[in-house]
N, C-alpha and C positions, 0 to 999 in steps of 0.2 A: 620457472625452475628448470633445470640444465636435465636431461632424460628423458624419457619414456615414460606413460603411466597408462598407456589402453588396453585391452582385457591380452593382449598378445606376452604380454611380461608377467599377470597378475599371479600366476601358478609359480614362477621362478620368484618373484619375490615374495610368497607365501612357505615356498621351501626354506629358502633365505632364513626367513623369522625361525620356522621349526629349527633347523639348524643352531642358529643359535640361541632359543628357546632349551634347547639340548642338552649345548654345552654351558649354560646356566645351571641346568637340573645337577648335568653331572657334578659339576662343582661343588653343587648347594648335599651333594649326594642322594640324592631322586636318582639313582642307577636307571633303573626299569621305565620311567618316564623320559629319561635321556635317550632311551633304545627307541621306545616308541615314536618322537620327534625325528631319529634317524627316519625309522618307515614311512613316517609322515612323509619327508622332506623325499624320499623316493619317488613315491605315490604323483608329489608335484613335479619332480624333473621327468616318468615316463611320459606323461601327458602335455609338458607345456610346451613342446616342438609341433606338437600335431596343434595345438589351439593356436602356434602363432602363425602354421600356415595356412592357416585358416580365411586371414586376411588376403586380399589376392593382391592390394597395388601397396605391399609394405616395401617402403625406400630402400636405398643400400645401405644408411645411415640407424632405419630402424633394423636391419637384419646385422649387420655388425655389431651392434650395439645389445643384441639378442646373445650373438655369441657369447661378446665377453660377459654377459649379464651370466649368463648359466654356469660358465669356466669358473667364475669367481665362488658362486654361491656354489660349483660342486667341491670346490678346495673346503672353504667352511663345512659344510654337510657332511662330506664325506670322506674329507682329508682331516680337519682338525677334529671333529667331532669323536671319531671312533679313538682316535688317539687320548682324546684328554679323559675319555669312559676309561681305556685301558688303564691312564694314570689313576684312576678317582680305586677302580677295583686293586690296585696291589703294585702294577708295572709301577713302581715310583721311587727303586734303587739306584744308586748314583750309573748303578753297571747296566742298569736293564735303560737307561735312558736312548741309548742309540735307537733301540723298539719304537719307541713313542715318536724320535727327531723322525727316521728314517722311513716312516710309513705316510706321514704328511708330504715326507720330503718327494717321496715317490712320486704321490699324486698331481705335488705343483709340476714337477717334471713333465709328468705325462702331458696334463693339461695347458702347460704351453706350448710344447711339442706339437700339439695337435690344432693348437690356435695359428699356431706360426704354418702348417698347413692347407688352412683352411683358409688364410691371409692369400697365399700363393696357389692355393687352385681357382679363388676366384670366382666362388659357384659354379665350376664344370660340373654339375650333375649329383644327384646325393651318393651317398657312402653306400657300399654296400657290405661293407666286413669291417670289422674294429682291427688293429695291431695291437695286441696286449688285453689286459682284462681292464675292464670299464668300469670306471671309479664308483660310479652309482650301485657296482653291484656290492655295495660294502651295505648298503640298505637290506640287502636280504641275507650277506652272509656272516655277519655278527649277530643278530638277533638269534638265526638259528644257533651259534654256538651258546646263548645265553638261556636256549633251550636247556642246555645241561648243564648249568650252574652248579645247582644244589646236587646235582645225581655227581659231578667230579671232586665236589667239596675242595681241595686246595691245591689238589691238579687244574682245574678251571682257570686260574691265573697263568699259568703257563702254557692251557691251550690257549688263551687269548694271544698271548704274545708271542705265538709260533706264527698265529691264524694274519698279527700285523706285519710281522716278517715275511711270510709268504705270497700273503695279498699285493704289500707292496713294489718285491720283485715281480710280481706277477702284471704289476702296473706297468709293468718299462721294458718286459722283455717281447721280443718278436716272435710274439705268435697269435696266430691269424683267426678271427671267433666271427660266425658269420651276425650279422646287426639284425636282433629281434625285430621276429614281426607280430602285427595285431595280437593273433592267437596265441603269440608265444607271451604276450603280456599282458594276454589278458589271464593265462596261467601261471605266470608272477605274482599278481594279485592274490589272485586264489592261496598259493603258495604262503604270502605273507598272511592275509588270514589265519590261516592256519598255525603261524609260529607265532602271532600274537597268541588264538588261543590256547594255546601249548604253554606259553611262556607264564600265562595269568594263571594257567592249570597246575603248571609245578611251583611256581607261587606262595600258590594258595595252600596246594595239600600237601606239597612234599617237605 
């Protein structure tokens, strides 16, 4: 078979499934289960860079192949995904449609922008600061807005669709966020914890 399949990919393509494990839910209307598949599908992209250099003698062929592996699966995860949630909760007016197009559209932007980059430095050294906000943070920053669902009642559909307007310009404009380290993700973590159980709390009793 044509790819990859050693434990260096296994977290990106376990994201991949949540991802669209996701956006199944959302469709099927599982809202809340759709959110949770986003955090899942986080959870796997912070982690699967450190596990695939892990390997010490990975080819050019596996480390390119890595990239585009993650590029792809962060467009589903975190491009289509929050978009098609937005459609499933309300965004889903002929006029609010640019919301939904132009928040994916964002993201494919960015993430070739950044492939076609990283073609041309060639492995000169890793990154050490993002340009723009990084797609994956759409993992932690929708769930928190889904924190306050039920507290916004029918405001909540229009903080969503400010939240994919702004994320998304926030995807493509120049400005410089320095690139998390250990500690800072490993209070990530923590962070999402905590809006799961926030989210299962107002859920349940509000």
């Amino acid at each position: 078979m044509i790819g990859f399949y050693d434990y260096t990919v296994i977290l990106t393509y376990l994201g991949f499934v949540s991802g669209v494990f996701g956006i199944i839910m959302a469709m099927s209307g599982h809202i809340f289960t759709a959110v949770f598949a986003l955090m899942f599908s986080g959870l796997c992209d912070m982690f699967d860079g450190k596990v695939a250099r892990t390997k010490k003698k990975r080819t050019q062929e596996e480390k390119s192949f890595g990239i585009q592996l993650d590029s792809l699966s962060d467009l589903v995860c975190f491009g289509v995904l929050p978009a098609v949630i937005g459609y499933k909760i309300g965004i889903n007016k002929v006029y609010l449609m640019p919301l939904i197009i132009l928040y994916p559209l964002a993201g494919l932007i960015r993430l070739a922008y950044f492939n076609m980059l990283e073609t041309m430095r060639n492995g000169d050294g890793p990154v050490k600061e993002y340009v723009g906000l990084p797609i994956t943070s759409a993992a932690l920053i929708f769930p928190f807005i889904f924190i306050f669902r039920k507290l916004l009642g029918k405001y909540f559909v229009l903080l969503y669709g400010i939240a994919l307007l702004v994320i998304g310009v926030l995807f493509i404009i120049k400005i410089k966020i320095k690139k998390p380290k250990t500690k800072h993700m490993i209070m990530f973590i923590v962070i999402g914890i905590l809006e799961i159980l926030l989210i299962i709390t107002v859920k349940r009793f509000l």
